[in-house]
N, C-alpha and C positions, 0 to 999 in steps of 0.2 A: 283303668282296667283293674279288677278284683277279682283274683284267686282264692276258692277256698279248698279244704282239705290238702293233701300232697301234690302237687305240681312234678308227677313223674309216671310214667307209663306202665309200669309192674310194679303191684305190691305181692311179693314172696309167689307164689302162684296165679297170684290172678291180675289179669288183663285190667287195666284202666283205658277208660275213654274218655275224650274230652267231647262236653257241650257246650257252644259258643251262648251265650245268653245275650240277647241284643234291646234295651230300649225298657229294663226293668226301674222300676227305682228301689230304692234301699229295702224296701218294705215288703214289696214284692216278691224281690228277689229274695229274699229271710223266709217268705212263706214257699216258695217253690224248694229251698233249699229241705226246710221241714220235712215239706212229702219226700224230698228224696230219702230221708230217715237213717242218715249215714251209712248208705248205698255208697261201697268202696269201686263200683264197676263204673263208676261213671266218677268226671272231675267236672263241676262245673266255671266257666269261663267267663264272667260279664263285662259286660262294655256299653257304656251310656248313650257314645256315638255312633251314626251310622258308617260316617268316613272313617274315625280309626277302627272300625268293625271290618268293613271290606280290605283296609290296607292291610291289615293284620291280617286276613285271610289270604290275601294277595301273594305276602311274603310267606304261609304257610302252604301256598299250595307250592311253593318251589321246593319243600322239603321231600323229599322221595320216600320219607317214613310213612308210611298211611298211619301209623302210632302215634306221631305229630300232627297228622292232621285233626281235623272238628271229626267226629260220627255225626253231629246235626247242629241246625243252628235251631232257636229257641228264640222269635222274636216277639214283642208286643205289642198287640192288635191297634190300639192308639198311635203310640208310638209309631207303628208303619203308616196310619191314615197321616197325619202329620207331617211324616218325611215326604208324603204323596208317590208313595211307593220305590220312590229312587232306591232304597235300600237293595229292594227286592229283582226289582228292573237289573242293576249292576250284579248280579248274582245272578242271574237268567240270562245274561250274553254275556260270561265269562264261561269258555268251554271246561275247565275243570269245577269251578266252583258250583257249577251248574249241578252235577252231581251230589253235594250234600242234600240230605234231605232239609225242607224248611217249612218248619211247622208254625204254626199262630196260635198266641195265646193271648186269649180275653181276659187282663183284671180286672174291669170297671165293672163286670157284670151283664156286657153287651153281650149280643148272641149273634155270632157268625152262622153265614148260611153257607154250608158244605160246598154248594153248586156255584157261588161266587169265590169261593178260594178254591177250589178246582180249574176255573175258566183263568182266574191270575196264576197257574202256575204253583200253590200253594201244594204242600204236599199232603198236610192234616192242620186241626185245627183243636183246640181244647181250651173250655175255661177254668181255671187257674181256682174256680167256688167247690168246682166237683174233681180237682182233679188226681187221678189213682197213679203214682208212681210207675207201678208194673206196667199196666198197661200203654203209660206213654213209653216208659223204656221196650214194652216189646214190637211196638208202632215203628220206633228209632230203629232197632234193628231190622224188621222186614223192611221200613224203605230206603234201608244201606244195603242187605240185599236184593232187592229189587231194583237198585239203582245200577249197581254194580255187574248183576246180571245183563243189563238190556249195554252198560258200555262193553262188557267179555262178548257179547254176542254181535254186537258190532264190529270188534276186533278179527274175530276167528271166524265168522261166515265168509265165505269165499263171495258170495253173492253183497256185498257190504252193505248195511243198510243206510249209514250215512253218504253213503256214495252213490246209493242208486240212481240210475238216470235210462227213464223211460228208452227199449231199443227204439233203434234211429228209426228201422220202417216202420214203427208203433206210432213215432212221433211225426215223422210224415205227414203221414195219414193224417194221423188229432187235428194239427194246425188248416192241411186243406179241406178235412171237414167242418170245423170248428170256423173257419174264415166264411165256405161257400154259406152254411145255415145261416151265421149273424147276419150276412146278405138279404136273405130270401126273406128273414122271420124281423128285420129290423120294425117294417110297420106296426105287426103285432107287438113288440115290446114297447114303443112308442104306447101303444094304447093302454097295456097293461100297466103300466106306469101313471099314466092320468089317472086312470079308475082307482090306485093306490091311494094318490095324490091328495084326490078327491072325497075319499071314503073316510079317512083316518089321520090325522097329526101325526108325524114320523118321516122318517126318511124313507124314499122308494126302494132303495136295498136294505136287506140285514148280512150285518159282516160279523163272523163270528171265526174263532179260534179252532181249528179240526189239526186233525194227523191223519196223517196222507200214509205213503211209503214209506217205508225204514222211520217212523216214527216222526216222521218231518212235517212241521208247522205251519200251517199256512192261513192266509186269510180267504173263506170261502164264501162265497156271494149269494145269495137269494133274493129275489123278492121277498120284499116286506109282506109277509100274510095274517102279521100277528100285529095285536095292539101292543103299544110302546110299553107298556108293565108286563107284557111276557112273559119274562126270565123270573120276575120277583115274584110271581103267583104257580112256580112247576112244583114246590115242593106242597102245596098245601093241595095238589090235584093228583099227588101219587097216585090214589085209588083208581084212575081212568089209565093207569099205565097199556097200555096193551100188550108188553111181555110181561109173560107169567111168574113174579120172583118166587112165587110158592112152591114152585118145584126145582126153581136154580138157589139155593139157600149154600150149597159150595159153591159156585163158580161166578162169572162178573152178568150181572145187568144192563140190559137199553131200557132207554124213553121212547114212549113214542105212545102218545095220548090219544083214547078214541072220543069222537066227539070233543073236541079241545075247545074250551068254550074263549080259549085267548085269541081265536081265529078271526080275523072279521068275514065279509060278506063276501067279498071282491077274493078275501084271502081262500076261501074253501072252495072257490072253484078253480084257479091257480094251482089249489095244493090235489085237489082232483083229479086233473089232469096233467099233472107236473110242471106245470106250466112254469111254476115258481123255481124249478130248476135252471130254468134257458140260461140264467146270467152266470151259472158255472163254466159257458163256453169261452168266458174270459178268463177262468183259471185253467180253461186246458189249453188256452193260447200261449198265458203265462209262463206253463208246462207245468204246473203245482197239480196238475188232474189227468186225467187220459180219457176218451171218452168213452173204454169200455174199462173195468176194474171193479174193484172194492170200497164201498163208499167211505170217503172220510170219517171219521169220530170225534165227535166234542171229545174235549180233552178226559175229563170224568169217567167217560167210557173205555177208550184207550189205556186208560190210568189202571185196570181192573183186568185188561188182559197181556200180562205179560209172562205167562206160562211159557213153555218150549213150546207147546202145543197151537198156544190160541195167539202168540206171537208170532206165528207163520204167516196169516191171511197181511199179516205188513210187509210180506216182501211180492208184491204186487202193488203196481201200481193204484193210486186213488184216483175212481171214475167216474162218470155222468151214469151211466147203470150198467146192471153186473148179474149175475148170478139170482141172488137176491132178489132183486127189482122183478125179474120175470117167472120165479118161482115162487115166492111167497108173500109177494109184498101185498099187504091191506086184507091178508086173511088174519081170521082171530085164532085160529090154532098154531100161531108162529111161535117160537119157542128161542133163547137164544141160543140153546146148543144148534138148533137149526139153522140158524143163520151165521152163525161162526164157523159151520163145519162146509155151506154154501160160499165161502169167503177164503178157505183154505182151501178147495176143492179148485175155484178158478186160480189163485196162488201159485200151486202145483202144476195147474194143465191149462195155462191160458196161452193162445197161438192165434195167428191171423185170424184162422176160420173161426177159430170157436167166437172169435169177436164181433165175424160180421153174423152167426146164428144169433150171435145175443140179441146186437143190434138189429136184425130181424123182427124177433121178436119184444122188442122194448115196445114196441107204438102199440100195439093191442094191452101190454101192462100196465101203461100212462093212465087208465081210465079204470081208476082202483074201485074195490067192490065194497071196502070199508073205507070211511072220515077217519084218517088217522094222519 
C-alpha cells in the first residue's frame, strides 16, 4: 500500500478525503497523481491487490468515522478484466461497501462502453488520456451524494424500500393469476420458443439486470427478439431512440428504438404483440414483479432517477403492465416526463380496482401502433 501527501483528515480548514486507488502501477498512478495537481481535498490511497484492497476496506467500514472511510474507489480497467471482476462482484454483495461509488479507469488507451459498466454495477468510467481532475472530483462527489441519498431514504421512509414486500391480497392474486395463464398459454410458448430457436443462434430467453421496487435487483426474463450482438450495437443506434432527449437535457433519459434493426423476424412480432413479455410471469411467481405496476428498468435508467421526485414511481411494485403500457405505449409523442409522472401517478393511487381497469384494458394495448 502507498500513501501519498498527508495521511490525516483536516488540513487547518479543510476537509480531506481519501481515494482508494486499486490495480494502478507505478506509472500510472504518478500520472493520475499529476492531474490531481496537489489538490489538498482529496488523499489518494493505492493498493496493487485486489484482496488486500477489499480487506482493507473491510476493516474500514467498521470505522464509524465516514472521515476514515474511502469517498470512492478508483479502479483499473485491465486490471478488473484480469481479476474477472471478483474485485467488483465482492464490493456489490457487501451491504456497506456497496455504497462507495466505483469508478473505472482506462490506461491502456481502451474505450469503455458507458452501457456495459452501467449493466456491471459500475458507477462512471474515465480514460486516464483525457482525464480532467475537476470533473472526476465532481462525479466523486454527486455519486457520494447520490449514494447516500437513496441509503437516508431507505432509512426514514416509513414505507421502506429495502423491505418492500408486495401486499399479501396484491400477491394472491399475482401467483393465482400468473399460475392459471402459464396453464392455458404453455402451447403457445412451446411454439414461440421453436420459431426463436429456429430463426437465430442464442438462447430462447434474454436475462438482463432491472430494478423493481425500492430499488431491488432482479433478474428479468424475455424472449429473445434480438440478435446475439444487441447490447454491443445500442449506442452506435442512438439516433432511432424514440424518447426525445432534445427537450429532457435536465432530467434522466430511456431507450427505446423505433424500427430497431437488432430485432429479428420472429422477434418483431413477439415484441408487437407483447408477446415477448409472457416469460415475466415467472418473475411475478418468483415475486420479483406484480402483474400490474411499474415497469422494471435497466439499471442505466434507474441510475439517472434518483430525485425525491422521480424516486417515487420505486415505491410501487414492478409489473407486467401498468399505467404506461395502456396510455402511451408505441406513440411517438412520448416524452419521459410523461412516462415518469404515468409511473408516480400508479405509485401514489394504485388499489385492487385500479388493477383490474388496467388489466382491462392491457389486451387492446398489446397490439402497439409503433415498431418500438
Amino acid at each position: 500500500m502507498e500513501i501519498l501527501n498527508i495521511p490525516v483528515t483536516r488540513v487547518g480548514r479543510i476537509n480531506v478525503s481519501k481515494i482508494l486507488v486499486v490495480g494502478f502501477n507505478q506509472t500510472t498512478y504518478g500520472v493520475l497523481n499529476k492531474y490531481k495537481n496537489g489538490s489538498r481535498t482529496y488523499v489518494l490511497e493505492r493498493m496493487d491487490s485486489s484482496f488486500k484492497a477489499y480487506h482493507h476496506l473491510l476493516e474500514v467500514a467498521k470505522d464509524e468515522l465516514p472521515e476514515n472511510q474511502p469517498k470512492a474507489i478508483l479502479c483499473d480497467l485491465q486490471f478488473l478484466k484480469d481479476d474477472d471482476y471478483r474485485f467488483l462482484k465482492k464490493i456489490q454483495s457487501d451491504k456497506i461497501l456497496q455504497n462507495i461509488p466505483f469508478i473505472l479507469i482506462s490506461t491502456n488507451g481502451a474505450t469503455i462502453d458507458p452501457t456495459f459498466a452501467l449493466t456491471r454495477g459500475i458507477d462512471d468510467c474515465f480514460s486516464i488520456n483525457n482525464l480532467d481532475w475537476n470533473n472526476l472530483k465532481r462525479r466523486v462527489e454527486f455519486l457520494t451524494r447520490f449514494k447516500s441519498e437513496i441509503t437516508n431514504n431507505i432509512h426514514k421512509e416509513e414505507r421502506d424500500f429495502a423491505e418492500y414486500r408486495i401486499p399479501k391480497g396484491k400477491r394472491i392474486f399475482d401467483i393465482l393469476f400468473a399460475t392459471t395463464v402459464l396453464v392455458f398459454i404453455s402451447p403457445l410458448l412451446l411454439l414461440i420458443a421453436l420459431l426463436i430457436k429456429l430463426e437465430s443462434k442464442g438462447s430462447i430467453f434474454y436475462s438482463s439486470k432491472r430494478a423493481g421496487a425500492g430499488f431491488q435487483i432482479f433478474d428479468f426474463i424475455k424472449f429473445r427478439s434480438m440478435y446475439q450482438d444487441a447490447d454491443k450495437r445500442l449506442q452506435e443506434l442512438s439516433h432511432l431512440n424514440q424518447y426525445d432527449s432534445t427537450t429532457d437535457d435536465e432530467g434522466p433519459s430511456f431507450t427505446k428504438l423505433q424500427n430497431d434493426p437488432r430485432v429479428t423476424r420472429i422477434g418483431r412480432i413477439i415484441r408487437k404483440t407483447s408477446l415477448d413479455e409472457l416469460p415475466q410471469l415467472l418473475n411475478v411467481l418468483k415475486g420479483d414483479m406484480s402483474i400490474v405496476g411499474n415497469r422494471p428498468l435497466p439499471l442505466y435508467e434507474a441510475d439517472q432517477l434518483t430525485s425525491d421526485e422521480w424516486s417515487q414511481r420505486f415505491i410501487a411494485p414492478a409489473g407486467l403492465t401498468g399505467l404506461w403500457q395502456i396510455s402511451k405505449r408505441g406513440k411517438k409523442d412520448m416524452s419521459t416526463q410523461e412516462r415518469i409522472k404515468l409511473d408516480i401517478d400508479y405509485a401514489n393511487k394504485y388499489s385492487l380496482w385500479m388493477d383490474i381497469k388496467i388489466l382491462l384494458r392491457t389486451l387492446p394495448a398489446m397490439i402497439q401502433e409503433e415498431q418500438v
